[in-house]
N, C-alpha and C positions, 0 to 999 in steps of 0.2 A: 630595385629602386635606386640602389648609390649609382648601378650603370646607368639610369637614365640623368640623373643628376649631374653623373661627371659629363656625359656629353653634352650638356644645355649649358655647362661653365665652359667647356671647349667651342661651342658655336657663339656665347657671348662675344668671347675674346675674339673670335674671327670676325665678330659681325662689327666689333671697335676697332681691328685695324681694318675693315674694309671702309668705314665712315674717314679713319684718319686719312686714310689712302685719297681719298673725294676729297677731303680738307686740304689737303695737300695742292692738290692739281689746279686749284681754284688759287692756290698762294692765299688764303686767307680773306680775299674780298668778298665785296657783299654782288649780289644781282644783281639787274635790271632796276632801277627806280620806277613806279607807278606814281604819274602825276596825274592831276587834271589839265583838261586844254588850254583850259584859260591859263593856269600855272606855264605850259609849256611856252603862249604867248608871253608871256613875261618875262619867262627865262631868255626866250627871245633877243626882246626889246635891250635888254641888260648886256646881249653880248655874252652870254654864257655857253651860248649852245657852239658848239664846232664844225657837227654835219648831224645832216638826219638821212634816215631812209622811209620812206613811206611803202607798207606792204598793203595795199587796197585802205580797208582802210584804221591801218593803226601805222602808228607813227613810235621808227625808235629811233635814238638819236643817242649824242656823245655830248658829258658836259667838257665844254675847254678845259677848266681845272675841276680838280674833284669837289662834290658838293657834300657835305657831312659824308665820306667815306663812299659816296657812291659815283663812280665813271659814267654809266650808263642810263637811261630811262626809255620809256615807255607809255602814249597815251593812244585814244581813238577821237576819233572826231565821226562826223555827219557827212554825206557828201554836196548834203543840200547847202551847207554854212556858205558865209558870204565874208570876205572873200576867200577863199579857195586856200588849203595850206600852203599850195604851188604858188599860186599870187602872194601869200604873203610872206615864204621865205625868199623870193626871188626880190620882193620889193627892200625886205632887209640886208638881202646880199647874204645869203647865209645856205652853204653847200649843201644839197639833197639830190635825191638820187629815187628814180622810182621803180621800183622790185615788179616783176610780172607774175611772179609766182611768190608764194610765201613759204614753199617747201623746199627746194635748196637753203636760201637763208635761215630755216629754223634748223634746218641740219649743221648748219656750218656753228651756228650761234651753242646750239646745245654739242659739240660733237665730247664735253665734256662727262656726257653721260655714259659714251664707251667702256673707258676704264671700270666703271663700274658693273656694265654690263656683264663686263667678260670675269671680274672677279667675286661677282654673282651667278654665274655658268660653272666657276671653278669648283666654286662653296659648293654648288647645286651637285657636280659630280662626288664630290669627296664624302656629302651625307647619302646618298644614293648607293659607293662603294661601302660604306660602314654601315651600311642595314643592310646588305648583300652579302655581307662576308661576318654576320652580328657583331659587327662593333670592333674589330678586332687591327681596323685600321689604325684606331688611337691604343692600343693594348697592345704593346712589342714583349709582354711579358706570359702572353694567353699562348698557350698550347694551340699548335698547327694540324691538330690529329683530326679525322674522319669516321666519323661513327656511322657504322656500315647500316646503311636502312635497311630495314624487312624488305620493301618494295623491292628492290632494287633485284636482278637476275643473278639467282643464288649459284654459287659454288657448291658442290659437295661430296663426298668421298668418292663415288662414284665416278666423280669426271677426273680424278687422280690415278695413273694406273703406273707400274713399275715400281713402285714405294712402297710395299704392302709392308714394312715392318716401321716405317716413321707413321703412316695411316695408322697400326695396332697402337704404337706406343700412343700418339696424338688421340684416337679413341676413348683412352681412359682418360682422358681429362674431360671431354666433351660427356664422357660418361656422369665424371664425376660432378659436372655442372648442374647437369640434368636431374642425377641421383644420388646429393649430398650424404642424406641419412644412411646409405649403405657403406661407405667407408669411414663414418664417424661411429658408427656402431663397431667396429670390428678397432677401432682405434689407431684407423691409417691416416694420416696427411698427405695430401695431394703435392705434389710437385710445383714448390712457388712458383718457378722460372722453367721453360722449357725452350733449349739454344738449339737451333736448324743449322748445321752446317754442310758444308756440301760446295760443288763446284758451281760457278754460274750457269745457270740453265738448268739444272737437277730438277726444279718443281718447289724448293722451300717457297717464295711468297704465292705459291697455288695452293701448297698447304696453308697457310694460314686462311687464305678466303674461303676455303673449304671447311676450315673450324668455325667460319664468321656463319656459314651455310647449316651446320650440323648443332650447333650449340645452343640455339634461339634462344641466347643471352644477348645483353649490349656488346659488339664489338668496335672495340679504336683501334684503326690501322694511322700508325705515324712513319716516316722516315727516319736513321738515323741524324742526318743532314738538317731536318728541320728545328733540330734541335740546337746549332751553334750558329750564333749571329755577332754581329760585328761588335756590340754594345755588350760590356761589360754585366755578367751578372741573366740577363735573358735567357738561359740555356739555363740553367738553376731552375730559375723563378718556372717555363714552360714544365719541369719537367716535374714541381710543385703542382703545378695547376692540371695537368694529365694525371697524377693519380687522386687528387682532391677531385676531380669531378669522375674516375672509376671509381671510387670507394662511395661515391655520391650513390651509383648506379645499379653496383654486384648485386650476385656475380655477373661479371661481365671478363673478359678478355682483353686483354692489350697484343698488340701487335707490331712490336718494332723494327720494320725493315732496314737492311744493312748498318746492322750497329755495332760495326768498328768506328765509322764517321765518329759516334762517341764514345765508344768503352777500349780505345787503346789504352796501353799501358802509360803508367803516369810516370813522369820524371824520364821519356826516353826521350830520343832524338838528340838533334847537335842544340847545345845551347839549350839544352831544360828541356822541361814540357811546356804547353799551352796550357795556361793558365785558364783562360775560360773553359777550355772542351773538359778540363781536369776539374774544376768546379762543377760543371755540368753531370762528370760522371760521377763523383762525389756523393751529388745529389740524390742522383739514380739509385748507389749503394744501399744509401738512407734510406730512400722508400722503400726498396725489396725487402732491405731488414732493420728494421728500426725498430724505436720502440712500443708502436701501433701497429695490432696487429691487424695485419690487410688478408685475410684467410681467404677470403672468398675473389680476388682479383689476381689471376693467372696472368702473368707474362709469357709473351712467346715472342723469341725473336730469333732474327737470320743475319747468316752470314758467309761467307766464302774465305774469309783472313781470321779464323779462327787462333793463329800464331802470334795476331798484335796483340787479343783482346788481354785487357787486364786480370791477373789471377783471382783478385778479389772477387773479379763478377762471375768467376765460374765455379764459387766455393758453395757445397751443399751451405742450402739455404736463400738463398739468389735464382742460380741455375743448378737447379739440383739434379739434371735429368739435361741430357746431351745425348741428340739425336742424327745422326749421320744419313746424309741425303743423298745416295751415291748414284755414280752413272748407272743406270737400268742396265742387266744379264740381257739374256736374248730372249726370254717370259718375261723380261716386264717391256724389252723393246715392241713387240707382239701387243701387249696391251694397250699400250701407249699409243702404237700405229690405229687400233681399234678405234680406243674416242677419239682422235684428230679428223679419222675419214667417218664421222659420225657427217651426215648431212650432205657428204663428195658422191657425187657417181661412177662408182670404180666402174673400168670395164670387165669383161669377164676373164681379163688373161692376169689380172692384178692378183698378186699371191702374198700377204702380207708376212708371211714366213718365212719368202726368199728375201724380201727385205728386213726383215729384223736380222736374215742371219750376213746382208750384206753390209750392216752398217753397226758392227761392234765399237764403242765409244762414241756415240752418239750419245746426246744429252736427250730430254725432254723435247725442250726448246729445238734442237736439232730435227727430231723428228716431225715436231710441228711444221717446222722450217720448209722439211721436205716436202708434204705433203702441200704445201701452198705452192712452192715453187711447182710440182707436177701439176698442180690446178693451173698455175699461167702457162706452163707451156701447153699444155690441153687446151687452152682458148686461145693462147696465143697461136696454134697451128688452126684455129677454127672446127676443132672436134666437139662433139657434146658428152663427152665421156674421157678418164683418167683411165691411162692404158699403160702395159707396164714398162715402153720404153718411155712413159715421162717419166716415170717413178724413178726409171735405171738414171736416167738422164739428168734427172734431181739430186740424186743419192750426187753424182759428179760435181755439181753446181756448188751445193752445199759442202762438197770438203776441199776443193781443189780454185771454184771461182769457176766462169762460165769459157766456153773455148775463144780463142782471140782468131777467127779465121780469116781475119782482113790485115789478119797480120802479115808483110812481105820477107820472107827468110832467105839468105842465099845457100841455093843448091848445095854447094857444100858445105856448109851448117846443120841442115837438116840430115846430111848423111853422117854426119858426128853424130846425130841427135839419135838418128836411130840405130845406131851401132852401140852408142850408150846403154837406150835403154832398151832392146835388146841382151846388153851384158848383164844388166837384170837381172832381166827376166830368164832366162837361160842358166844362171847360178841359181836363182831362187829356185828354179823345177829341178834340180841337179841335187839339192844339199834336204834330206828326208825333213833335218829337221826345222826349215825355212816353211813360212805360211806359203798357201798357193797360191798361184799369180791370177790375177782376178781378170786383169786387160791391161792392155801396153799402146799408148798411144804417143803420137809425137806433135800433136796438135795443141800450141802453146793452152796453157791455162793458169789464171794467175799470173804467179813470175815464174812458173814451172816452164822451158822449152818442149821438154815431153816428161810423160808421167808412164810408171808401172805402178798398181797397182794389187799389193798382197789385203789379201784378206782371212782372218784364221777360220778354220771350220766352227770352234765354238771359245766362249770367253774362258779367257786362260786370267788368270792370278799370280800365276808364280813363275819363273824361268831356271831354266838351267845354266849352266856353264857352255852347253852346247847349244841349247838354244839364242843363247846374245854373243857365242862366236860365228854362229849363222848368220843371224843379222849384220854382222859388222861385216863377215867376207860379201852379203847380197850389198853392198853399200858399198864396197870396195871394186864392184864387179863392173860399174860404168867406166869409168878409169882405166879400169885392166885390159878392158873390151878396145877403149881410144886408140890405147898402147897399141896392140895386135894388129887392130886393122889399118893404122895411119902411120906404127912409129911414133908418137906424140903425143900430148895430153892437153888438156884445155882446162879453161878455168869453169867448164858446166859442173865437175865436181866436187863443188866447193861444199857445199851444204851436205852431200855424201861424205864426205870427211870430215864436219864440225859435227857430225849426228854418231859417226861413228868411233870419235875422237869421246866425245862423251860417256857411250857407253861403254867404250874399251877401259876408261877414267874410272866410272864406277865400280866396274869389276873389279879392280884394284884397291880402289879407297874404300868405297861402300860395300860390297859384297864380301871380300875376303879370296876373292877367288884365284891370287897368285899364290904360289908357290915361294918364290925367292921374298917376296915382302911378309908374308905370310899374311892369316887370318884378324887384320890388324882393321878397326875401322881409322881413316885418318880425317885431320879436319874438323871442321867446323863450321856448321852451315852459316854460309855468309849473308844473314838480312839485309835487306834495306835501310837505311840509316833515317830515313824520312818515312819509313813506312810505320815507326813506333818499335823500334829496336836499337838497343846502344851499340855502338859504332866500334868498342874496342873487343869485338873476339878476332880470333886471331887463327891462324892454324895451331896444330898439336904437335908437330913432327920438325926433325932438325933436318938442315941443310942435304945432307949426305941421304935420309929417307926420299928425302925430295928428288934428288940424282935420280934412286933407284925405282920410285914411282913414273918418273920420265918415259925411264929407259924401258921398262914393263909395259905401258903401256905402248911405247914405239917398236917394240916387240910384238905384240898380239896386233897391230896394225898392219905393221908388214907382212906378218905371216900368214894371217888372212887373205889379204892384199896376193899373194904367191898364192893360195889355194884358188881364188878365184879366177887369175889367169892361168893357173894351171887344167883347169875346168873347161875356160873356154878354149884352149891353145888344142884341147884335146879333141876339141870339137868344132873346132874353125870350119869348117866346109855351111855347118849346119848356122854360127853366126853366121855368117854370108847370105845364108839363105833369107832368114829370119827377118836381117835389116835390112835384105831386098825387097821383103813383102812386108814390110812394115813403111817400107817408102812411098810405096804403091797404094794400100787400103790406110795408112795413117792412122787408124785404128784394126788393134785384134783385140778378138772376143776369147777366154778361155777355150773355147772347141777349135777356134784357129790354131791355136798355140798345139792343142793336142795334134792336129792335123798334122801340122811341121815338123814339131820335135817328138811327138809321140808321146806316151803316158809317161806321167813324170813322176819324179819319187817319191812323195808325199801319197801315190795311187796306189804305190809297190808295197807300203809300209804293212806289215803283218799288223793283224787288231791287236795284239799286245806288245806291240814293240814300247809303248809307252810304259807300259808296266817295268823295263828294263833304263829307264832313265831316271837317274840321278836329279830332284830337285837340290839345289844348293843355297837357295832364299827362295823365301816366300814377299812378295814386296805388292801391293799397287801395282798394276800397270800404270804403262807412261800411253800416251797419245803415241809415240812410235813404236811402241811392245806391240800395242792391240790394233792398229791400225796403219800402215805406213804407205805411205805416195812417195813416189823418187824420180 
C-alpha cells in the first residue's frame, strides 16, 4: 500500500508540472472569446474588431485592443441572415478572409496542444516502464536481483560435467535445504557463505543455476556490478533490501555473480578506497554476520580475482567453505565434450577421447566453444553431420584464431617461416623430455606467421628442472634454426624469447632451481594498483642479488639456445628437408613428421623412464606448461 501511495504522490507532481508546462506555453492568456452575433455586430460598428476569418459558418476574429483580457473571439451566424457577414464587414471596411476548410486552421489555431501531447506520451511510457520493471523505476534503492522462476528451463547437476568435487561439496547444501532436520539433529551448521572460485570459463555461474535447478527453494541471482551506482548510499540500501526480501522467503539461496566488483579490499588503491563500493561491502559484512540470525539463507558467490577480495569476507562465518573450480583433467574434458554434443549429430569418425586428449587447458566454456564452432563449420561446408576434421579444425580456431589464407607473404618470408618452425618442431622430437609435436604449419593464424603445435600425452601438474630446460631450448630452437640456414635472425622470435625469458626467470626466482643463487624465493608479487592492492611492495633482494639473478638467467638462455642449434646443426640435411616439405603442404600432420624425421624421442622413452626424474616443484600449470603454440 505505501508503494502504491508513493507512486500516485509521484504521478501527482508530474501531472502539476505537465499543467505548469500548458500554462506556460499559452504565457498566461485566456482563449477564444464566445460571443453572440448580434454582440459581434456591435463590436463591429465600434471599430473594435481588426480582422475576422469566416470558416463556413462560424466566424473568428481579432479584437484591435484587448477586451477584459481576451485578444481573440468567436461566434456562428445562419446562412439565410440578411445581410450576409461578407456584406456587412465589407460595407464597414473591416478585414476578412474566407477559409475553405476548417481543418488546417483548427490545426494551426490549436497546435498548442502538442506539447502536451508528447509530454502525456512521455508520462504514458514512464508508468508503463514502472509496472514492467514493478516499480523500481522510482526505487534507486531496491535490489536489481532475479528470482529464478520454477517455469523457467532448469539447470541441474547433471548438465555440469568435469566438477565432480565443487558438484559434491555444492550437494550438501542443496542437501541441507531440502533435509534441514538431518544436520540439526546431529548439531551441524551449514555453511553460511559458499565462494566459487576459479578461472573464467571453469562452469562457477553453471553451478549456481544448477543449485537454482536442484534446491526447489526461492533462488536470487544478482551481479556483483549491480550493486554500485553513481548515488551515494544505493549500494548499502540494495544490498539491505536483497536480504530483507531472502529472509522474507527461506530458505532460499542467493547468488552473487562476480563479486570482487564489491567485496575488494577496503582502504587499497591510489588515493584511498571508494567509499560507496566500501559502504556497500560493509553492508554485505552485516548481513552474513550480524546480529540476526539469517540460518536458513545460503549465499553463494563467484569469482575469478579471489586475491582483491577482502579478508573480512572470507572469515569462517561469512564464507565459510571455499570451493575451487578448476580447469577439467582429461575425465572431466570427456564429460564435458558428452553434454555439449547432447543434441549434435556426430558423424561416425568423431572420437570424443581423442579430443579431450587433444585439448589439455581447455576450460568449460572452451569446449563448449569447440563444439559450436565444428557445428558452423559442418554447415558452413554444407554437410548434415559433425565429422572429426571439424572438430580437429575447431580445436585450431579456438586456440590459435582461424587461418588468414588471403593473406599475401613474400617468398622469402615464408621460407624463414618454415625453417623456424621446423626448428621446433625438430628439437621438440629430439629432446625425450619436450611434449610431442602435435602439427607444424606456416599458414598465418591469429598474429601467429606459423605455428607448432605440442601437445602433452596426459595432464601433468608439476615440472621438473628438465622439463622447463626443454621447453625454453623448444623456444629457443626457431631462432637457432634462422641462424643455420640464413646466417641471420629476425624479429619472428620475439614472443619465443619473452615466453622463454619468463620461465628461465622463474626458475630462478620462484622455483629455487639455481645453483649459484640458491634455493631462495625472490620478490614479490607485483599487483595491480587499481586492481584493489597497495602500491608500495617492493622487491626483497639487493642490488648485487639482482646482477646475479640477470646473469643466471642469461645463462640458462644461452645454453639452451647452444643445445638447440647444436641439435639442429647435427642434423641439418634433415632441416632442409623438413622446411622444404613444409613449404610445399603448409601444413604436417604428426604421421608426416614421423614419415620425415622418423620416430622421435618421446616414442624411444622406456615406460619407466619417468620414474627416474627428479620433480623439483610441484606448481599449477601455466597455459604454456600444458599446452603451447610457437
Amino acid at each position: 500500500m505505501q508503494r502504491i501511495f508513493r507512486h500516485l504522490i509521484i504521478f501527482l507532481l508530474l501531472g502539476i508540472a505537465v499543467l505548469g508546462v500548458i500554462y506556460g506555453l499559452h504565457g498566461g492568456k485566456k482563449g477564444p472569446k464566445s460571443i453572440l452575433y448580434s454582440e459581434f455586430v456591435q463590436y463591429v460598428d465600434e471599430g473594435k474588431v481588426s480582422e475576422v476569418s469566416i470558416q463556413g459558418t462560424k466566424i473568428v476574429g481579432k479584437f484591435a485592443k484587448d477586451e477584459k483580457g481576451y485578444t481573440q473571439f468567436f461566434t456562428h451566424f445562419r446562412r439565410e441572415m440578411e445581410p450576409s457577414p461578407e456584406e456587412f464587414l465589407s460595407r464597414e471596411k473591416v478585414r476578412f478572409q474566407i477559409a475553405d476548410t476548417e481543418g488546417n486552421k483548427w490545426f494551426f489555431e490549436n497546435l498548442y496542444i502538442l506539447p502536451l501531447l508528447i509530454v502525456s506520451g512521455l508520462l504514458f511510457m514512464i508508468i508503463r516502464q514502472a509496472q514492467s520493471s514493478g516499480g523500481q523505476a522510482f526505487s534507486f534503492g531496491r535490489s536489481k536481483h532475479k528470482l529464478v522462476s520454477e517455469n523457467r528451463v532448469k539447470v541441474t547437476f547433471d548438465d555440469v560435467a568435469g566438477v565432480a568435487e565443487a558438484k559434491e561439496e555444492l550437494a550438501e547444501v542443496v542437501d541441507y535445504l531440502k533435509y534441514p532436520k538431518k544436520y540439526q539433529s546431529l548439531g551441524a551448521r551449514i555453511p553460511r557463505g559458499v565462494l566459487l572460485l576459479g578461472s573464467p570459463g571453469t562452469g562457477k555461474t553453471l553451478l549456481g543455476r544448477a543449485i537454482a535447478g536442484e534446491a526447489g527453494v526461492p533462488f536470487y541471482y544478482i551481479s556483483g556490478s549491480d550493486f554500485v551506482e553513481m548515488f551515494v548510499g544505493v549500494g548499502a540500501s540494495r544490498v539491505r533490501d536483497l536480504f530483507e526480501q531472502a529472509k522474507r522467503t527461506s530458505p532460499c539461496v542467493v547468488f552473487i555473480d562476480e563479486i570482487d566488483a564489491v567485496g575488494r579490499q577496503r582502504g587499497a588503491g591510489v588515493g584511498g578506497g571508494h567509499d560507496e563500493r566500501e559502504q556497500t561491502l560493509n553492508q554485505l559484512l552485516v548481513e552474513m554476520d550480524g546480529f540476526e540470525p539469517n540460518q536458513n539463507v545460503i549465499i553463494l558467490a563467484a569469482t575469478n580475482r579471489p586475491d582483491v577480495l577482502d579478508p573480512a569476507l572470507l572469515r569462517p562465518g561469512r564464507f565459510d567453505r571455499q570451493v575451487v573450480v578448476d580447469k577439467p583433467d582429461i575425465a572431466g574434458r570427456l564429460a564435458i565434450l558428452k553434454v555439449h554434443s547432447r543434441g549434435k549429430p556426430l558423424g561416425v569418425n568423431v572420437d570424443l577421447n581423442i579430443l579431450a586428449r587433444q585439448t589439455p587447458g581447455f576450460s568449460g566454456a572452451d569446449l563448449e566453444n569447440l563444439l559450436n564452432e565444428a557445428a558452423l563449420l559442418a554447415a558452413r561446408n554444407n554437410r548434415d553431420k559433425i565429422y572429426m576434421q571439424d572438430c580437429e579444425e575447431a580445436i585450431d580456431r579456438v586456440r590459435m584464431g582461424p587461418e588468414r589464407k588471403s593473406r599475401i607473404i613474400p617468398e622469402d618470408e615464408r621460407e624463414v617461416t618454415a625453417y623456424h618452425e621446423s626448428g621446433h618442431a625438430m628439437v621438440g622430437r629430439a629432446i625425450p623430455e619436450s611434449d610431442p609435436v602435435r602439427k607444424v604449419t606456416i599458414l598465418p593464424r591469429g598474429m601467429a606467421m606459423g605455428v607448432t603445435i605440442f601437445v602433452p600425452e596426459e595432464d601433468r601438474y608439476s615440472a621438473s628442472t628438465e622439463d622447463l630446460l626443454a621447453q625454453i631450448a623448444v623456444f629457443m630452437a626457431g631462432r637457432a634454426a634462422e641462424e643455420i640456414a640464413f646466417g641471420r635472425i629476425t624479429t619472428g622470435a620475439s614472443n619465443d624469447i619473452e615466453r622463454a625469458t619468463s620461465i628461465a626467470r622463474d626458475m630462478v626466482c620462484r622455483y629455487g632451481m639455481s645453483k649459484k643463487v640458491g634455493q631462495v624465493h625472490f620478490g614479490r608479487k607485483q599487483s595491480q594498483v587499481f586492481l584493489g592492492r597497495d602500491m608500495h611492495d617492493q622487491r626483497n633482494y639487493s642490488e648485487a642479488v639482482a646482477e646475479a639473478i640477470d646473469e643466471e638467467v642469461r645463462i640458462i638462455l644461452e645454453g639452451q639456445y647452444q643445445r638447440a642449434k647444436g641439435i639442429l646443426e647435427k642434423q641439418r640435411d634433415l632441416l632442409d628437408t623438413l622446411a622444404s616439405e613444409l613449404l610445399k603442404a603448409e601444413v604436417l600432420e604428426e604421421d608426416d613428421l614421423e614419415r620425415i624425421l622418423g620416430p622421435s624421442s618421446q616414442s624411444k622413452k622406456k615406460p619407466n623412464a619417468e620414474k627416474n626424474k627428479v620433480v623439483a616443484l610441484t606448481i599449477a600449470p601455466t597455459e604454456d606448461e600444458v599446452s603451447r603454440s610457437m
